[in-house]
C-alpha positions in Angstrom: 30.1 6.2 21.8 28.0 6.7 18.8 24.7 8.3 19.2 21.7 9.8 17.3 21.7 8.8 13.7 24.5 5.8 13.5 24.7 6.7 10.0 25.6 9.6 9.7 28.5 9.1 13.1 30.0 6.2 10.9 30.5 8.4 7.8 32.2 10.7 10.3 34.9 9.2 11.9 38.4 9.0 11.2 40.0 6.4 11.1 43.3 7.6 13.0 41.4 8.2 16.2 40.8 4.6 16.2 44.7 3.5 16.3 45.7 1.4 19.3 49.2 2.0 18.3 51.8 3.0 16.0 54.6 0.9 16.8 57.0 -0.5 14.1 60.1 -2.8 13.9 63.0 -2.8 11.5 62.5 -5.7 8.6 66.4 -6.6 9.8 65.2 -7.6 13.2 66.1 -10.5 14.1 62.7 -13.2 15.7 64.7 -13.4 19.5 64.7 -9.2 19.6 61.2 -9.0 18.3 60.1 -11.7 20.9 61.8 -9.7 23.5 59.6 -6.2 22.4 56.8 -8.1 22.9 57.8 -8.9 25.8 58.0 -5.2 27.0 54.6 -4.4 25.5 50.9 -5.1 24.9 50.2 -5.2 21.8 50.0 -8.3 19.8 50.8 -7.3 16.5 53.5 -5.1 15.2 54.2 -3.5 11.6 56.9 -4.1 9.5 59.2 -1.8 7.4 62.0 -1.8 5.5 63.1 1.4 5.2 59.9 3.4 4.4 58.5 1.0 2.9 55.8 -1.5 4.7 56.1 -5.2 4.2 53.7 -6.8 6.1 52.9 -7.2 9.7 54.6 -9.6 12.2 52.2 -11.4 15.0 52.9 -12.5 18.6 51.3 -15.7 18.4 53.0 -16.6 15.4 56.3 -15.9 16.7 55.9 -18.1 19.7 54.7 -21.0 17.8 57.5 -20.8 15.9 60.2 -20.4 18.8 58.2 -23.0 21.3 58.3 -25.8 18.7 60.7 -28.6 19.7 64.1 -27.0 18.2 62.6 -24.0 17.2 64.4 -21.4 19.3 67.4 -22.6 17.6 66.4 -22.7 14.0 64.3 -19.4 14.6 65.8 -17.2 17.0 68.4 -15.4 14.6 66.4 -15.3 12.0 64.8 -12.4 10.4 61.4 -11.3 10.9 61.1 -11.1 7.4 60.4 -15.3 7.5 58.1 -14.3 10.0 55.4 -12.2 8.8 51.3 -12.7 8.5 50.0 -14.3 5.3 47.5 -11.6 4.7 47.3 -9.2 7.1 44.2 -7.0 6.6 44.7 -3.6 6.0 42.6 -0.5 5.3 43.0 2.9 3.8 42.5 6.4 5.6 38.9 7.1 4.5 37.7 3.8 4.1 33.6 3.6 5.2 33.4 1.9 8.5 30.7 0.1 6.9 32.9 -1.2 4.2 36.0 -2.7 6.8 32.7 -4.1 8.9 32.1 -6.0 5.9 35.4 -7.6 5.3 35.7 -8.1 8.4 32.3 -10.5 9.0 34.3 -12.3 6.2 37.5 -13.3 8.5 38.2 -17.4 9.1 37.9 -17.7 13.1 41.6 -18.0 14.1 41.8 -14.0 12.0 38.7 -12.9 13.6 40.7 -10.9 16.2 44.0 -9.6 14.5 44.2 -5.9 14.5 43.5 -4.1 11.5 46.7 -2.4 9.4 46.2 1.1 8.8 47.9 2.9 5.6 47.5 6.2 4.0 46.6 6.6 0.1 50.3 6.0 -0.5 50.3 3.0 1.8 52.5 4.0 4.3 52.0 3.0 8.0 50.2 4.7 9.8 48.9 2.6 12.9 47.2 -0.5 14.5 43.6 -0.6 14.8 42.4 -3.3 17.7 39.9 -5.9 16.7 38.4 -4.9 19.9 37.3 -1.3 18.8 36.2 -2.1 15.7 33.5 -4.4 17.4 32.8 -2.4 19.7 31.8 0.8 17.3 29.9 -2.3 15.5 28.2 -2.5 17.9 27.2 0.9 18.7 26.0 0.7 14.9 23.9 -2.1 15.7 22.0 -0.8 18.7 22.1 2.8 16.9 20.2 1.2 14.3 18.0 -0.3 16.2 16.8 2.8 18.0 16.4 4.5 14.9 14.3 1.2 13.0 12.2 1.4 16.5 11.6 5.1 16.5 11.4 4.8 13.0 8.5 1.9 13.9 6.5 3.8 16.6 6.6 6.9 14.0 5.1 4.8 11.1 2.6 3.1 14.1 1.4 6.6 15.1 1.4 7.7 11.8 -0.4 4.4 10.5 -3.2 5.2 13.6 -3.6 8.8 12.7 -5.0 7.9 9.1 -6.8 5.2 10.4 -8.2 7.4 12.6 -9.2 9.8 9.1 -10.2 6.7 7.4 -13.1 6.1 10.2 -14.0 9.9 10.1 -14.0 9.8 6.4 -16.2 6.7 6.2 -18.9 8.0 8.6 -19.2 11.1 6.7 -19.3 9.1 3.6 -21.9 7.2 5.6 -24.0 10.4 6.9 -24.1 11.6 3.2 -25.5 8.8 1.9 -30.2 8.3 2.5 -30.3 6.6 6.0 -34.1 5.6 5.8 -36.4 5.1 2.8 -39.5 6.7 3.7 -42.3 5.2 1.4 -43.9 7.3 -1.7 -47.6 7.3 -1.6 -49.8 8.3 -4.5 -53.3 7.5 -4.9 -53.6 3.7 -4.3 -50.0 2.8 -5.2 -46.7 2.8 -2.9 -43.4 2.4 -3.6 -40.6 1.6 -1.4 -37.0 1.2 -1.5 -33.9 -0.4 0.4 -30.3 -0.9 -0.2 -27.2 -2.6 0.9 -24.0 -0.6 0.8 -20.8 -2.3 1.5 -17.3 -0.7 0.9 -14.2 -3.1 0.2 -12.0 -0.6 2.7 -12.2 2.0 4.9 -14.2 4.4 2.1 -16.1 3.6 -1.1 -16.0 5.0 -4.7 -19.8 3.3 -4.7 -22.5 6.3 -4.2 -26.1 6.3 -4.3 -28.9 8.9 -3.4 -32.5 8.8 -3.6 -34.2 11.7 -4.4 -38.1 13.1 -3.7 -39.5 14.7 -6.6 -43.0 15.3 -6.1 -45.6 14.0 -4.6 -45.9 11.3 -6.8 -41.9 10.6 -8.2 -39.0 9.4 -6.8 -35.3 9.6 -8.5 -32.4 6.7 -7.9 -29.3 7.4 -8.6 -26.1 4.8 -8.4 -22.3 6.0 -9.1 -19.5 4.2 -9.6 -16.1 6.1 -9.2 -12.9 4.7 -10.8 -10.8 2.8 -8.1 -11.6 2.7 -4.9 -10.1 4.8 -1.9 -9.2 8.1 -0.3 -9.4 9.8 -3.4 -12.7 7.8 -5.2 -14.5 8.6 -1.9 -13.6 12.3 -2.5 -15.2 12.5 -6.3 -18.1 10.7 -4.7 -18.3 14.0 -2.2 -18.1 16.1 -5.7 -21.2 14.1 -6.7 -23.1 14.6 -3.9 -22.9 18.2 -3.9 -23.8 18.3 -7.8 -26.5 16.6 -7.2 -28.0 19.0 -4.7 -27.6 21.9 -7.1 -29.4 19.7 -9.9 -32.3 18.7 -8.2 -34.6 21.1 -10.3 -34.2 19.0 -13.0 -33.6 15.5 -12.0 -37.0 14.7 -12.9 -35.6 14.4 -16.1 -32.9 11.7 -16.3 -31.4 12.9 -19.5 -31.1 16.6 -18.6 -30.0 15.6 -15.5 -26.9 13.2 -16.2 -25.9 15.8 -19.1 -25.6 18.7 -16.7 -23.8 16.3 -14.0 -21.7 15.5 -16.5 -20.8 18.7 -17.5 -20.4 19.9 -14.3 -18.1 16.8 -12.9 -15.9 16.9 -16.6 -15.2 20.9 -15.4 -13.6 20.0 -12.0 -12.1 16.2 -12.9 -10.3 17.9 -15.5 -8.5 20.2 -13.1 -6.7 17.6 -11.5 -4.6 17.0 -14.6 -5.7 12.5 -14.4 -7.8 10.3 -15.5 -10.8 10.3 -13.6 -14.6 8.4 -14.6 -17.7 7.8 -12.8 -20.0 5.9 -14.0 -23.9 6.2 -13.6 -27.6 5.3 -13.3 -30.4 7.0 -12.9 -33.9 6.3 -13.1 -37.3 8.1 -12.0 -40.4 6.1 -11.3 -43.2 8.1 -11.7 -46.5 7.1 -9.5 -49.1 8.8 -11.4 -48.4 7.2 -15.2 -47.2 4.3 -13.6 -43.6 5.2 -16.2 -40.3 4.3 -15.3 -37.8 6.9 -17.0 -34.4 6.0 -17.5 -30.4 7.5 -18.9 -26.9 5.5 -17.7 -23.4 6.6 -17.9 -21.1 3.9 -18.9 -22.8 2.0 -16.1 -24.7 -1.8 -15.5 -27.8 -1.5 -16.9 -30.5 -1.7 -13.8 -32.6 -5.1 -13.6 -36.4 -4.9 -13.9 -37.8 -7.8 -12.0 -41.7 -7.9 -14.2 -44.4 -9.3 -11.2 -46.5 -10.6 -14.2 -43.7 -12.6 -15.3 -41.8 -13.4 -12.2 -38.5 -13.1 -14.6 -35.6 -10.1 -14.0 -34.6 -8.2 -17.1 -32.6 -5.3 -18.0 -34.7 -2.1 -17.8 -35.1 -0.4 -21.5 -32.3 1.5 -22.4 -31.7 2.8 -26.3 -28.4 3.4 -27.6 -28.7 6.5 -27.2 -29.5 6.8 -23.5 -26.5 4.4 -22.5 -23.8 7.1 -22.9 -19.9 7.2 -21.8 -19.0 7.2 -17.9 -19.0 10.9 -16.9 -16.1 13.3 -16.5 -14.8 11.9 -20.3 -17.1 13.8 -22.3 -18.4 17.6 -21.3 -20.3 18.3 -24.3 -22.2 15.0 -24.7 -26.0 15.1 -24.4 -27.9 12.2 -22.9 -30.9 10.6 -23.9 -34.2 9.4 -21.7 -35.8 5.7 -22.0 -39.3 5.3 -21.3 -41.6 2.0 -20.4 -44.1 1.4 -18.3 -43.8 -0.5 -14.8 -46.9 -2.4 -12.9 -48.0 -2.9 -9.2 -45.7 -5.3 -8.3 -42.6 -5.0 -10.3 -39.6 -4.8 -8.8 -35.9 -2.5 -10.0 -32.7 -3.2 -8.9 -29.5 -0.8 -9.5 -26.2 -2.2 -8.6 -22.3 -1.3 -9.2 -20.1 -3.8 -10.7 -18.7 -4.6 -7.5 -21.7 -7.5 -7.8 -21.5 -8.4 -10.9 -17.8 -8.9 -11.0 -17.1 -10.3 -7.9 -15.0 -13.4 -8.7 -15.0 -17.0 -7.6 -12.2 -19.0 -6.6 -11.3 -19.9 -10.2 -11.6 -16.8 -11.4 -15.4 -16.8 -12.9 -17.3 -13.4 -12.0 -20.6 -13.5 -10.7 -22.1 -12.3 -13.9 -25.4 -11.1 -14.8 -27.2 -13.7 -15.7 -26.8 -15.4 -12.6 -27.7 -12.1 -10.7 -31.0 -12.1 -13.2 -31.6 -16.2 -12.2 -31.3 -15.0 -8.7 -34.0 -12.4 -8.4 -36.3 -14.1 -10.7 -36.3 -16.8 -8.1 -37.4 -14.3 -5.4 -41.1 -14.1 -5.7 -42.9 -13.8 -1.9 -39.6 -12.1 -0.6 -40.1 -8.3 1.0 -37.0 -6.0 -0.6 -35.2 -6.1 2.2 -34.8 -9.9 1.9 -34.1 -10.3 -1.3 -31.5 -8.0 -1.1 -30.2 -9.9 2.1 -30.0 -12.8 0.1 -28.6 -11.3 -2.7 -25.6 -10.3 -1.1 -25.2 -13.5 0.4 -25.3 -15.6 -3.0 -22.8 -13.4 -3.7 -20.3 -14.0 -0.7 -20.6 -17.5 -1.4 -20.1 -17.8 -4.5 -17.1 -15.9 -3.6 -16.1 -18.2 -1.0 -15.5 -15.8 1.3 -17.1 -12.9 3.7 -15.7 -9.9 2.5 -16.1 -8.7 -1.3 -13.1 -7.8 -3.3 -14.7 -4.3 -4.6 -17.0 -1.6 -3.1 -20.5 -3.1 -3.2 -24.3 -1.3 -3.5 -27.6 -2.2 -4.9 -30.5 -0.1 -4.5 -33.9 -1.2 -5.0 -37.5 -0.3 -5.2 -40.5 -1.8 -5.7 -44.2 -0.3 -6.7 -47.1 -2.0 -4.9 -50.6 -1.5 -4.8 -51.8 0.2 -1.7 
């Protein structure tokens, strides 16, 4: 019986310890003695030779159609087997892969199905008879055996499969716990400003990062990343980011200096790891006490600034020189700050692409200029509704629940007190 890994059994046997028999007949005998032999044994086909030479292989059931057919005792019985012998008898070579011979033989006609197999050595001389009846039954063996192994093979994958599910789910709540859970509100003098967000990954773990970060008493920094992809390894770099960020928080007050030295700092360890890694990035400070909004991107959407006084959503001012390249592509490049000022009631919006790009059926992305419509039609809305509503424009424009890339949008909004 075959057992453990099928494979490698089959590439192991030999082919003579599968011969039923070895048995032979002279060329020169006649159909009436051959009939006879057959009568004194069990098998059902015998070999052939002339000499030492094989000719073919001479089969009971032909010999007594030929002998039981009206006259046929008399016109066959003398003659020689020679006249006798199988069209096409199949026959294999010492060494042949079982797996070959299994092949051929899910080729045989019906009536052939059942013949023993002809063995022959490399100089095709007769070795033995191989029964039908072996061969199907090591087929067999190879069957089941290969089952086994596909389902141990299945229940390995399975556990496997659960294991890094399992990592997934640890790895997205500590992508979770790293990211702000609550938005306390920043009160200075008689303004506030508050902020909410909406954070959806497309799998398990996002590329998307954001962090809001207390400056002073009367400041507040926002910061949104994109990392290229999405994934195991984008949620990593995001985890790179975060810990930058908490040895840069001396100067994130300024949004230049502070994306220049992130940069610097991200290029230095992406560049280890020998590919082609980006994140892009925006960052703004909204400063209470000169009522400024302070601004530098990274290859990133430009943020939205929804103007009360207007009731219309815009992009936020941002110079050539402040919208830089995505970070980790150039160490040495310096960033540059955009200033304007922001009023009680205006409103800011940061988002990743994931938003802006999400597709429609046909194929049209969501765009920005529908996401500007959008919020411009907001007015009366707390945050935390409009961004509701944001995201759900934005699923059904899709046309469906889920969103094909990571998703965030942070936003804030400056109110009088």
């Amino acid at each position: 019986m075959l057992s453990g890994n099928a494979g490698t059994d089959l590439a192991t046997v030999d082919l003579r310890s599968l011969i039923g028999h070895a048995a032979s007949i002279s060329a020169e005998t006649t159909v009436e003695a051959i009939q006879t032999e057959f009568a004194h044994t069990n098998a059902d086909f015998l070999a052939v030779i002339d000499g030492d030479h094989l000719i073919g292989v001479c089969a009971r059931r032909e010999l007594v159609q030929a002998l039981g057919s009206r006259f046929g005792f008399s016109l066959n019985a003398r003659q020689s087997v020679r006249a006798h012998l199988m069209a096409a008898p199949m026959r294999v070579t010492v060494g042949t892969a079982l797996t070959t011979i299994f092949q051929s033989l899910s080729k045989r006609i019906d009536r052939e199905f059942y013949d023993d197999v002809l063995l022959v050595d490399k100089l095709d001389r007769y070795i033995g008879m191989i029964p039908m009846r072996t061969l199907v039954r090591l087929q067999t063996e190879f069957l089941l055996g290969n089952i086994v192994s596909l389902e141990t093979s299945r229940q390995d994958i399975a556990a496997k499969n659960h294991e890094m599910e399992q990592d997934l789910l640890m790895a997205r709540e500590v992508q979770l716990a790293l990211l702000p859970q609550s938005h306390p509100p920043l009160v200075a003098g008689n303004l506030t400003l508050r902020t909410a967000h909406r954070f959806h990954p497309a799998g398990g773990v996002s590329g998307d990062f954001f962090d809001v970060l207390r400056l002073s008493s009367t400041s507040t920094g926002i910061l949104v990343c994109d990392v290229m992809g999405h994934g195991v390894r984008s949620a990593l770099i995001t985890a790179m980011v975060r810990a930058i960020i908490e040895e840069l928080k001396s100067i994130a007050a300024d949004p230049a200096l502070f994306l220049t030295r992130l940069n610097r700092d991200l290029t230095n360890i992406l560049r280890q790891t020998g590919s082609l890694i980006f994140v892009t990035a925006a960052y703004v400070v909204i400063d209470l006490d000169g009522q400024r909004l302070r601004y530098a991107q990274a290859g990133h959407p430009t943020p939205l600034l929804w103007e009360e006084k207007t009731g219309v959503a815009r992009p936020v001012a941002c110079s050539p020189e402040s919208a830089g390249p995505a970070l980790g592509l150039m160490e040495e490049f310096v960033f540059v700050t955009t200033e304007e000022n922001i009023s009680a009631g205006d409103r800011i919006f940061l988002y990743t692409d994931g938003v802006t790009e999400a597709p429609a059926l046909n194929g049209e992305e969501f765009g920005v200029t529908r996401l500007a419509g959008l919020l411009s039609r907001q007015r009366g809305l707390s945050l935390e509704t409009a961004l509701a509503t944001l995201l759900t424009e934005v699923t059904e424009f899709c046309g469906g629940p889920f969103f094909p890339d990571d998703v965030c949008v942070v936003a804030a909004e400056l109110n009088n007190s």
